[in-house]
Each structure stands twice: as C-alpha cells, then as structure tokens.
C-alpha positions as CSV (number, residue, x, y, z in Angstrom):
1,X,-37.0,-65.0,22.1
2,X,-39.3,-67.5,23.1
3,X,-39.8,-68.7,27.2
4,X,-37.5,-70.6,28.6
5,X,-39.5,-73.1,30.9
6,X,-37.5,-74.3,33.9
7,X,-36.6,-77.8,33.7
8,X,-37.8,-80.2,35.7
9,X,-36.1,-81.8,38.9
10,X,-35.5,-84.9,37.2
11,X,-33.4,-83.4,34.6
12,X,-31.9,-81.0,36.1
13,X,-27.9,-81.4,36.4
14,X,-26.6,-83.9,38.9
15,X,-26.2,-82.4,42.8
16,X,-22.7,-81.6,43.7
17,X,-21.8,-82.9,47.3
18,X,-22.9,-81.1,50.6
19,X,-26.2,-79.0,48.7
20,X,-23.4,-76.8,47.0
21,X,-24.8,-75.6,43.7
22,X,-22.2,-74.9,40.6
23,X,-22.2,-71.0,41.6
24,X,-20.8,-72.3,45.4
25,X,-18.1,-73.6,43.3
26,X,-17.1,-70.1,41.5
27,X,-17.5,-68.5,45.4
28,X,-14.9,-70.7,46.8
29,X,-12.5,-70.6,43.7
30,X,-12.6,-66.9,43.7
31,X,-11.6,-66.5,47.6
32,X,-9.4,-69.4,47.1
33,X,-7.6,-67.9,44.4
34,X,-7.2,-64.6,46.4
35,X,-5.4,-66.6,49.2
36,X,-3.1,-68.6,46.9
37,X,-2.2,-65.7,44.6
38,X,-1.4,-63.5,48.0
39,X,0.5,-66.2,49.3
40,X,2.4,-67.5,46.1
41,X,3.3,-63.6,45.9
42,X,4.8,-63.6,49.3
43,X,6.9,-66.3,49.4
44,X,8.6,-64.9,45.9
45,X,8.8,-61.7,47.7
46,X,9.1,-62.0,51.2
47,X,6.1,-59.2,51.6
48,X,5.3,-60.5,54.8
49,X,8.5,-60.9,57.2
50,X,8.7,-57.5,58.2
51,X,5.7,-57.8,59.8
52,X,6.3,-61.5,61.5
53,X,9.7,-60.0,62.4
54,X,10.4,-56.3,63.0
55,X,7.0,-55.0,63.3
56,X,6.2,-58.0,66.0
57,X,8.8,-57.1,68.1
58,X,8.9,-53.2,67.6
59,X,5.1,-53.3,68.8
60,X,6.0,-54.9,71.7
61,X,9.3,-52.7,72.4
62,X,6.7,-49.3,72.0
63,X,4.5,-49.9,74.3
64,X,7.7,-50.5,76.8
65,X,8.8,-47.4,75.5
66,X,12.2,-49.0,74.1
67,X,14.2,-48.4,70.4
68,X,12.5,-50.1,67.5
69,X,14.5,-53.3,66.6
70,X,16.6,-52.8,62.9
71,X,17.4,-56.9,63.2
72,X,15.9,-60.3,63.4
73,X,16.7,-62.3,66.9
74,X,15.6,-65.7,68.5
75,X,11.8,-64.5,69.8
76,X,10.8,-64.4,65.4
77,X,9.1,-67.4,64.1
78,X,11.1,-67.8,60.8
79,X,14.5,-68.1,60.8
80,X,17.0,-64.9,60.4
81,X,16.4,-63.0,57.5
82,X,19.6,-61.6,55.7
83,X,20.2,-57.8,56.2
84,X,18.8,-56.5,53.2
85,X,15.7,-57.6,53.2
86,X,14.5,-55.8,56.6
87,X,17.0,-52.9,56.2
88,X,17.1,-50.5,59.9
89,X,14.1,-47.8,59.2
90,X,12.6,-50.3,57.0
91,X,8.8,-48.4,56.3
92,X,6.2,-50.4,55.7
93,X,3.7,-50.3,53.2
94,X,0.6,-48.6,53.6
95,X,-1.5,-52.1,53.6
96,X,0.6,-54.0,55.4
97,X,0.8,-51.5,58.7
98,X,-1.9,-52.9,61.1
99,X,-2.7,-49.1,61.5
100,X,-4.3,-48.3,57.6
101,X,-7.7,-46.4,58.2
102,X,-8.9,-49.5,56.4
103,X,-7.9,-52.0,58.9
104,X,-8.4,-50.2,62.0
105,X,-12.3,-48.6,60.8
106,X,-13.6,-51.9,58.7
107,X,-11.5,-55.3,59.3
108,X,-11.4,-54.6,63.6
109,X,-15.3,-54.1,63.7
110,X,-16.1,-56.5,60.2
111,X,-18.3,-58.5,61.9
112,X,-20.5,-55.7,63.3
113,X,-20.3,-54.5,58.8
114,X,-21.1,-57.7,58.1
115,X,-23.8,-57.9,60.1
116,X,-25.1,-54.7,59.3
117,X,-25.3,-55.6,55.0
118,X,-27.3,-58.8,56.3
119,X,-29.9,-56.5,57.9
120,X,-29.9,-54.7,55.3
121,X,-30.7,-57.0,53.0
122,X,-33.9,-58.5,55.1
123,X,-35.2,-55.2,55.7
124,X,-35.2,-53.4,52.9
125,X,-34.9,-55.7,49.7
126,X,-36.9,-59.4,50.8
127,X,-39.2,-57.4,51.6
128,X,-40.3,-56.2,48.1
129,X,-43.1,-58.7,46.8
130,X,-40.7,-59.8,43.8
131,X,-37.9,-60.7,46.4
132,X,-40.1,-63.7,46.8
133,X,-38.6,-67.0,46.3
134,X,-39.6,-69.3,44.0
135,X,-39.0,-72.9,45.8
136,X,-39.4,-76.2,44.2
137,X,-42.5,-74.6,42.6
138,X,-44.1,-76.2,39.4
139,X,-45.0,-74.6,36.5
140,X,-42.0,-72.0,36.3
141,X,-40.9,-69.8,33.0
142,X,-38.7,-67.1,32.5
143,X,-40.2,-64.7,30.4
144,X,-38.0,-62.7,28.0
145,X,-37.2,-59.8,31.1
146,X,-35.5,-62.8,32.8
147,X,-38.6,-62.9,35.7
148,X,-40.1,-65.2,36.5
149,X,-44.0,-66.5,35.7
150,X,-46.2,-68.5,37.4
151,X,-48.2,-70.6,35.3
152,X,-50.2,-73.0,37.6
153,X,-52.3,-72.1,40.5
154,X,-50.4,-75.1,42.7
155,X,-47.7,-73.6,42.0
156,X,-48.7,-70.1,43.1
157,X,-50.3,-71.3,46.4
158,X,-47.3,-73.3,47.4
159,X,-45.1,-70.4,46.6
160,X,-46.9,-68.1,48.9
161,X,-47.3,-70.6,52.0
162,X,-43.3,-70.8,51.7
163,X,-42.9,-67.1,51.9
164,X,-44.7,-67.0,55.2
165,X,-42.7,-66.9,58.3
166,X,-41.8,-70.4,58.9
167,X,-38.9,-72.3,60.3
168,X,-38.3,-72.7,56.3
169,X,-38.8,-69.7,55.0
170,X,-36.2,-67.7,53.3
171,X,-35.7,-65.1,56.5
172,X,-35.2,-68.1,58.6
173,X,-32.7,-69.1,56.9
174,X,-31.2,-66.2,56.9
175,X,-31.6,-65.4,60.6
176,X,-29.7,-69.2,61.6
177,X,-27.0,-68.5,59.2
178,X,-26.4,-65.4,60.8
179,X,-26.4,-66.9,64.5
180,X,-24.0,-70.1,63.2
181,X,-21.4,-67.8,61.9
182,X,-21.7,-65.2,64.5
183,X,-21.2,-68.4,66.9
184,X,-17.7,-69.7,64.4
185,X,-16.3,-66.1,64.9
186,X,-16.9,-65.6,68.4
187,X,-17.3,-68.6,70.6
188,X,-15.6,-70.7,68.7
189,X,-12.4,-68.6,67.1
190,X,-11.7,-65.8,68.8
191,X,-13.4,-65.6,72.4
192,X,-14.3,-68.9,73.9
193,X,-14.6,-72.8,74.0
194,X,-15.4,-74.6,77.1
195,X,-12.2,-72.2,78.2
196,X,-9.6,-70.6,75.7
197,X,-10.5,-69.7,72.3
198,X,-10.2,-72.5,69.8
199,X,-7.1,-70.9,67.6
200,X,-5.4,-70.7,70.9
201,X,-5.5,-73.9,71.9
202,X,-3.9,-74.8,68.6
203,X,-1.5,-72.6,68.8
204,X,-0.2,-73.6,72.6
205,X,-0.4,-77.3,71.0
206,X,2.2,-76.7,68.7
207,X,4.8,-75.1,71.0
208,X,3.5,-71.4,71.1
209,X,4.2,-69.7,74.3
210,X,3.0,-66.4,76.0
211,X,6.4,-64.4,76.8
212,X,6.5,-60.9,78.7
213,X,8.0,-59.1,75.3
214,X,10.0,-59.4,72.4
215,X,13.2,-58.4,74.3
216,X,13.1,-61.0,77.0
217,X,12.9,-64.6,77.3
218,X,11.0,-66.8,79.7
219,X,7.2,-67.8,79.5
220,X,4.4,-66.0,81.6
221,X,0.9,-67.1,81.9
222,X,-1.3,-67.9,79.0
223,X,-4.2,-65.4,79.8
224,X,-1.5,-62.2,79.6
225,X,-1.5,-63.2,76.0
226,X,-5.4,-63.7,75.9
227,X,-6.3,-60.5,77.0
228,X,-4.0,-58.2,75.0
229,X,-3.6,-56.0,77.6
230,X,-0.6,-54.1,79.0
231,X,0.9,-55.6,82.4
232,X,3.2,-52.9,85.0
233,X,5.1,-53.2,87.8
234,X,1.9,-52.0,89.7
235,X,-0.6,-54.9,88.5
236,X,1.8,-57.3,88.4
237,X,4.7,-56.4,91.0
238,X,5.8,-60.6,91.2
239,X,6.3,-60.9,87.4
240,X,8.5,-57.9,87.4
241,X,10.8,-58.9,90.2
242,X,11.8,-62.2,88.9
243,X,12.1,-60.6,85.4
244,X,14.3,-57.7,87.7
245,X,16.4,-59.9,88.8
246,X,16.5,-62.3,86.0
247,X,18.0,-59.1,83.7
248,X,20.2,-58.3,86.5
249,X,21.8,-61.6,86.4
250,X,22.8,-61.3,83.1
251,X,24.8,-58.7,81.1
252,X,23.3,-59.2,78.1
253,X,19.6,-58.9,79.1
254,X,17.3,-55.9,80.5
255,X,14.3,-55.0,80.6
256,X,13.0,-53.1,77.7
257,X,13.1,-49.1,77.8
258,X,15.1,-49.8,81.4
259,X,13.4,-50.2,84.7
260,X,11.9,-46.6,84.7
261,X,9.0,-47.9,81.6
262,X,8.2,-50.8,83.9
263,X,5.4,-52.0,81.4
264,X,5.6,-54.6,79.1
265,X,2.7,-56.2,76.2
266,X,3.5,-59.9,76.4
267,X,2.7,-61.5,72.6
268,X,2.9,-65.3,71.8
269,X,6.2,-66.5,70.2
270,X,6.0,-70.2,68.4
271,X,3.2,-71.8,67.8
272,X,0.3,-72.4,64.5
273,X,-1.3,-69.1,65.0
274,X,-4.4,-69.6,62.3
275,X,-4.8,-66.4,60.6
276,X,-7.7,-64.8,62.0
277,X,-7.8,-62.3,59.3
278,X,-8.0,-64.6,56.5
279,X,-11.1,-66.6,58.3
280,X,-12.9,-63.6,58.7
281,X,-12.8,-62.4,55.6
282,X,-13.6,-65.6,53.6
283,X,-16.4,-65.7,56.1
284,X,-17.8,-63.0,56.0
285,X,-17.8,-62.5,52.2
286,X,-18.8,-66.1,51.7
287,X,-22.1,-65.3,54.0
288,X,-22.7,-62.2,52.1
289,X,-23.1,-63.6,48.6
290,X,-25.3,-66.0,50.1
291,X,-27.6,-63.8,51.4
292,X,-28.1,-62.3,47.9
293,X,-27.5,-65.4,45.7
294,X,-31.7,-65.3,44.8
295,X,-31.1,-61.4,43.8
296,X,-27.9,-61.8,41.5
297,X,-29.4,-64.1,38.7
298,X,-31.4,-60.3,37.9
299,X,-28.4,-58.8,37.5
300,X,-25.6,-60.9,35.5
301,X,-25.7,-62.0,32.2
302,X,-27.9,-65.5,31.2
303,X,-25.0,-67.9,31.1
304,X,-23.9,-66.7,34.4
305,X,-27.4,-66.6,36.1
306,X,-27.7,-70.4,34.9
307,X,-25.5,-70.9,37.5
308,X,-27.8,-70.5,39.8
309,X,-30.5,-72.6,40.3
310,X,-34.2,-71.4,39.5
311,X,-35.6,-73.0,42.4
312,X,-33.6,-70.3,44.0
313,X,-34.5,-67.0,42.4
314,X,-36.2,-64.3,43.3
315,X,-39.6,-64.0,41.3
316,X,-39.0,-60.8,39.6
317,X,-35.8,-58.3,40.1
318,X,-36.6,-56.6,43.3
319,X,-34.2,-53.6,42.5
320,X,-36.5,-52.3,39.9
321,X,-40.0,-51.2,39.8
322,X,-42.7,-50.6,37.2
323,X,-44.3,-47.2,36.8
324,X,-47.5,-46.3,34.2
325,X,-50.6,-48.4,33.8
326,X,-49.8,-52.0,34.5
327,X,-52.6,-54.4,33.8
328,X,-54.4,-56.8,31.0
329,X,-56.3,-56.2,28.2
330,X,-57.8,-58.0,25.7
331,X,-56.7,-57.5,21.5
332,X,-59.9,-56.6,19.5
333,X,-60.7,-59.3,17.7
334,X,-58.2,-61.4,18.6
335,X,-59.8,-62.9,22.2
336,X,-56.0,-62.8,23.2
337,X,-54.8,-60.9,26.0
338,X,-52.2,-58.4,25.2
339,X,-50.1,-57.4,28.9
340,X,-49.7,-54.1,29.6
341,X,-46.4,-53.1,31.4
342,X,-45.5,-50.2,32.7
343,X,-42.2,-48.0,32.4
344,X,-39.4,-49.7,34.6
345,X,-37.3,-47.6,36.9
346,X,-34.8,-48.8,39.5
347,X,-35.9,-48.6,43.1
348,X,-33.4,-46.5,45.0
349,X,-33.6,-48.1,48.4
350,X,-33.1,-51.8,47.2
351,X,-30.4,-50.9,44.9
352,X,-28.3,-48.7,47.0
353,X,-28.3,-51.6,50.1
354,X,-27.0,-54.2,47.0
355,X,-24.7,-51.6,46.3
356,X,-23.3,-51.4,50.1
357,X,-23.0,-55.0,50.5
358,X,-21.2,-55.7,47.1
359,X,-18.8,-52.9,48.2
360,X,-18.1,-54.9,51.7
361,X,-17.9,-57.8,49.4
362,X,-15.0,-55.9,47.4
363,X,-13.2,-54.8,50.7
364,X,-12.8,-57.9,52.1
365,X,-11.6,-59.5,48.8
366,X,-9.0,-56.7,48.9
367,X,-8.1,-57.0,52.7
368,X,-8.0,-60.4,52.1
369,X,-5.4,-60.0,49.6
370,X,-3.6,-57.9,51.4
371,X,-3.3,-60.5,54.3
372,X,-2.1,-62.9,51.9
373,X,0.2,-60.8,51.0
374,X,1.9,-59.0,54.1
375,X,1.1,-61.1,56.8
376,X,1.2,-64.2,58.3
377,X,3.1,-67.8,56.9
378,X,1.8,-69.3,54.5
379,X,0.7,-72.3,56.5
380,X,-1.3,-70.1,58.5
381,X,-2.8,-68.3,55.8
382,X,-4.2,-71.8,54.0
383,X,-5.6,-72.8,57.2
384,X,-7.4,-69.8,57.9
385,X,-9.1,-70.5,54.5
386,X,-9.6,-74.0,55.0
387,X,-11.2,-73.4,58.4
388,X,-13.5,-70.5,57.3
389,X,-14.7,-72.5,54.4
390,X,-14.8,-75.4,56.8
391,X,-17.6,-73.3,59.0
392,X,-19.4,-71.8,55.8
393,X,-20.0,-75.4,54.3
394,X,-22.3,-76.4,57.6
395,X,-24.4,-72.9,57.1
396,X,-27.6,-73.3,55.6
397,X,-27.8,-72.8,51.8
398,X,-30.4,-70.5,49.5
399,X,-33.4,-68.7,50.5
C-alpha cells in the first residue's frame, strides 16, 4: 500500500464550530448517550427514588440515631411514591448505595485520579521522541506502519521549535487545561465563587432550603448545609432549644432519636441541585481523552484514526519501540536506499500508563451510568452534562 500524503489545509474538510474536530463529536455523543440511556432507564424504572427518598432521609435519621424511614413524607423532592415501589427494608443495590468501594475509593477523590493519569501521561509517554507532535507541518506522509514521515527540512525545523517548551507547546497545553478544569471543579462547582459554591447558589434560587433533618421542618442557616458537618446541642445549644420547644409544642413532631441523640445532619430539601456526579465524570473523562487524542490514531483502526486530524498526531506510536540494527543502506546496484528497521516491541512503561488512564476512562463511563441510573432527577442529571460539557468546550484543544 502506497503513502498516504496528508492533505493539505485547503482541502482538508470544513472546521466544525468552537475548534472541535469530528472525533470531539464521537466524545460528546458517547457521554451523552450514557446520560440519556441512564436517565431514559430511570424514569421507566424508577431506579432512582429510593435514593431521592428513603435513603435521603434514613442518612439523615442515622446520624441522629433514629429508625430508618419505610415511607415517603413532605421533606422528598418528588411527590409520594405508592407503597410498592419503596417497600419497608427496601435494600438497595450495590451501585446505587453511596457506600460501593467504588464510590467511596475512586468517584470521592476522582479528581486527585484524574489528575494523577494526566501526570502520567506528560511524564512518561510525551516524553518519548515519537510522542512529538506534528503541528501544521508541511510535507507530511503516513507510511504503510501508520507513522508518520517527514519529508521536507522546513517541515522538520518547524516541527522541532514547536516541541520546545513554549507557551504553545503541547505540555502547555496540557498544563492550562489542567488548571481550567481543576478551577470548574473547585472554585467554581463545588467550593467557592465570590462566596457559595456556584451549584448552591442555584439551588437556593429555586426554592432549596437548608433544614436541621429529614424529620423536622423549619429552615436553619445555609452554611450548616455547606459544610456537611454534624451540628449538637453542644455547638449549637440556640438551634436546639427552639427546635426543643418547637417539638414540644406539637404532638406530632420530635426530635429525631429523642432528646438523648441531640445531634442532627441538616441536608437541603427543594431546590435544582445540579448533579455533581454527572459533571465530574463527563469532565473528567472528557479531559482524559484529550490528553491522549495525539496517541490514539496509533492504536485504532484507519477509518477511525481519520477522525483525527494529522496535524494532531503523534509522529510515530510512542507505546512501541524498535529493537535490532536500525539505519540506511544503499541497494547494490540500484543507488536506492533500502531502510533498515529493526524488530518492534511494545515499551512497557508507555503502554501500561495508557492502560491506566483508559481504565479511569472506563470507570467513569460506568459510574456515570450508574448516576444516571440511581440517582438524581432527570433534570438534574441533563444539566450536570450540559454544564460539564459547557466547561470542557472553553479548554484548550490538541497537543
């Protein structure tokens, strides 16, 4: 099979909006898919009431050491459920109990995984000398391996000034994509902007309030909410007086796990709460792929690697190596020079760090779909994917 020579930028196919190339496209429908798929499931099912009813409130009702609730009441977000469907003793299943190994070891700390699979990825594979990227180079073919050759000296000298350490350069990039999503997760979503996270201040916009637990009414501050901690009759002797005497005034109220508990979690009733979960997750995977979107063209068959653009491979396939004599030699008689290339062998260290990240990759796909499917409305679940991929379109793209 002859060399396919890269077209040129002039005839190359038309730019989609935003710099998104047609492999974006396939990112977002898969993620998309997972969240629709999840959510269609739930509403035919009702996977995920138990866990915006019973579990909610029997959370709450724990920690104040009270009986788990078998029933729906006025503190759910969805109106009563009929008897069947969230039976008393109702177990839930494995993935949709906050408390899976999964959930608790990888989706809690998924940024810090994250994270770790991007510095992976600059450390160990762009740093082999094929992880190069090509650029806008001239003078491109892909030679019957699927690498890539260099054919003009321009092209070569512009291709290693853009690997240097520049503001540009691929590692750059990589480094302010990390910082911009790390600053979407953090400052904007979960922990601050200029004062309560953003999330909160859309939930508290559309009528959610921060009560003292599942078994009482009345609104407490905000901030009880915020910092997920537990509040007692020490810490907080004022609350618990008026709530004292508010569930002494009536018979039909009382303080969770009676008087002698004297601790309660408050949680937020009401309310948009965008699904953090679902953010993350399209987030994070989103970044992921982009940090080894050069790599991948290596790796899948032609009519998927077309896909990508050439501009934005990697020279050669950096998760192999050559081994033997590798050189140039000249055909007797001919005056043609006959390559000489050694044995190819796959380089452990790249290979297993693609490995890792691909797996992360996989989880959150899965935990994704397991949001979709067990937690969460499905209004909240479609605007944690819109946000997410919201924040991913304003990162940087290739390199």
């Amino acid at each position: 099979m002859s060399a396919a020579t890269m077209r040129s930028p002039t005839t190359t196919t038309a730019p989609l909006p935003l710099g998104l190339q047609r492999y974006h496209v396939l990112f977002l429908g898969y993620f998309t898919a997972i969240v629709v798929l999840g959510t269609v499931y739930s509403i035919l099912t009702g996977s995920h009431h138990a866990n915006l009813h019973t579990t909610i409130a029997n959370a709450s009702l724990a920690a104040a050491g009270a009986s788990p609730l078998s029933h729906t009441d006025s503190t759910t977000r969805l109106p009563p459920l009929p008897p069947t469907l969230v039976p008393p003793g109702h177990a839930l299943a494995y993935w949709a109990n906050r408390k899976n190994i999964f959930n608790q070891l990888f989706v809690k700390r998924a940024w810090f995984w994250t994270t770790l699979a991007s510095a992976l990825v600059t450390i160990v594979i762009r740093t082999r000398p094929g992880a190069r990227i090509v650029g806008d180079s001239l003078g491109v073919d892909v030679d019957q391996r699927g690498n890539l050759k260099i054919n003009d000296p321009r092209s070569q000298n512009r291709l290693d000034a853009q690997s240097k350490t520049t503001v540009t350069s691929p590692v750059a990039k990589s480094t302010l994509r990390w910082l911009m999503a790390t600053g979407y997760w953090r400052d904007l979503f979960t922990s601050w902007f200029f004062g309560p996270p953003l999330t909160e201040r859309i939930l508290t916009a559309t009528g959610g309030v921060c009560i003292p637990s599942a078994g009482l009414s009345g609104e407490v501050d905000a901030a009880y909410c915020r910092s997920r901690s537990t509040i007692t009759s020490t810490s907080h002797p004022d609350l618990f007086s008026k709530l004292s005497l508010a569930s002494s005034s009536s018979s039909s109220s009382s303080l969770p796990g009676g008087d002698a508990a004297m601790a309660l979690k408050p949680l937020w009733r009401g309310g948009h709460d965008i699904s953090g979960h679902t953010f993350l997750m399209v987030l994070s995977a989103l970044f992921l792929l982009e940090e080894i979107a050069p790599f991948l063209p290596h790796l899948v068959p032609r009519g998927v690697a077309d896909l990508f653009p050439r501009s934005g491979w990697s020279i050669s396939n950096p998760f192999v190596v050559r081994v033997g004599p590798v050189g140039s030699s000249r055909k007797a008689g001919a005056g043609q020079e006959q390559e000489q290339h050694g044995r190819r062998q796959i380089d452990t260290a790249p290979t297993a760090v693609l490995a890792f990240v691909l797996a992360i990759v996989a989880l959150w796909s899965w935990m994704l779909l397991m949001t979709a499917v067990y937690f969460h409305t499905p209004q909240e679940k479609i605007t944690g994917l819109v946000v997410a991929i919201g924040c991913w379109l304003l990162l940087p793209k290739g390199g």
